[in-house]
N, C-alpha and C positions, 0 to 999 in steps of 0.2 A: 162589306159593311160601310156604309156611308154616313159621314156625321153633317147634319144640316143646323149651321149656327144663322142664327135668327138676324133679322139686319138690326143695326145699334140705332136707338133712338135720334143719338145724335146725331150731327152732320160733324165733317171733319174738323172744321174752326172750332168749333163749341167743344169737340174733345180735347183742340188744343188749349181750348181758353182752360179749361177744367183743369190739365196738368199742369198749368201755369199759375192756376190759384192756389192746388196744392202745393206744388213747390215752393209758392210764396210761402205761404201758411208754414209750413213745415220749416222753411230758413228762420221765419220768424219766431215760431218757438221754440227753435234750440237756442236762437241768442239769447231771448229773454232768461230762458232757465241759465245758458252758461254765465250770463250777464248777473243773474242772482247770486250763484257760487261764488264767482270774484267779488263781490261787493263785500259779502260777507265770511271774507278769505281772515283766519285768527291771525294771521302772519304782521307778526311786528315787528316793526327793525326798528335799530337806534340814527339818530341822524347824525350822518358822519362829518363829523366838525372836526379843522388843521389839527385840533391837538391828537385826538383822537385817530385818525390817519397815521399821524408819526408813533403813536404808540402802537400801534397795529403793524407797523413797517418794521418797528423793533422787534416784537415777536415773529414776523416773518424771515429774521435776518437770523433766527437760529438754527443753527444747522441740522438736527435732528427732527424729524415731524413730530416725535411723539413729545418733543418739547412744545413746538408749535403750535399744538390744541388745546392744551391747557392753556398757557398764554392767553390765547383768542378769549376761551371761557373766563378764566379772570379779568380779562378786557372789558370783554360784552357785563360780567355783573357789575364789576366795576362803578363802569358807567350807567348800568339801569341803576344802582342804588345812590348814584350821586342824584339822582331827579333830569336825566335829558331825556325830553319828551321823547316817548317811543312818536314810529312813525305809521300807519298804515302803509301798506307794499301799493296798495290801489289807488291811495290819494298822491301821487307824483308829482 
């Protein structure tokens, strides 16, 4: 049984140029789509201002964890409900 594959239209360069368009294409569309995820990432953080560091160094200096999390959380409301601009993680 003999399989007879037909010759390729193309010439060798032009198949390479071909894989080279797709791969372009193809890097190019996963950045754009991952590049949209991050943009529109909900992730808000508060901006870590001296005071706020030393009060967070406080709660880190307690010796138990399960002290340490509450802490944090009381920290973190804290300071969202005193008014410090949250921050987007994307704009740096």
């Amino acid at each position: 049984m003999s399989i007879h594959l037909a010759p390729s239209l193309l010439t060798p360069r032009q198949r390479l140029l071909a894989a080279v368009v797709a791969a372009s294409a193809s890097s190019a569309l996963i950045s754009v789509l991952l590049l949209s995820f991050h943009y529109s990432s909900p992730d808000v953080w508060l901006k870590p201002t001296p005071e706020m560091l030393a009060d967070l160094a406080a709660c880190e200096r307690r010796a138990v964890h399960a002290e340490r999390v509450p802490c944090k959380e009381r920290l973190a409301a804290a300071y969202a409900a005193r008014g410090q601009g949250p921050e987007r993680l994307a704009r740096r």
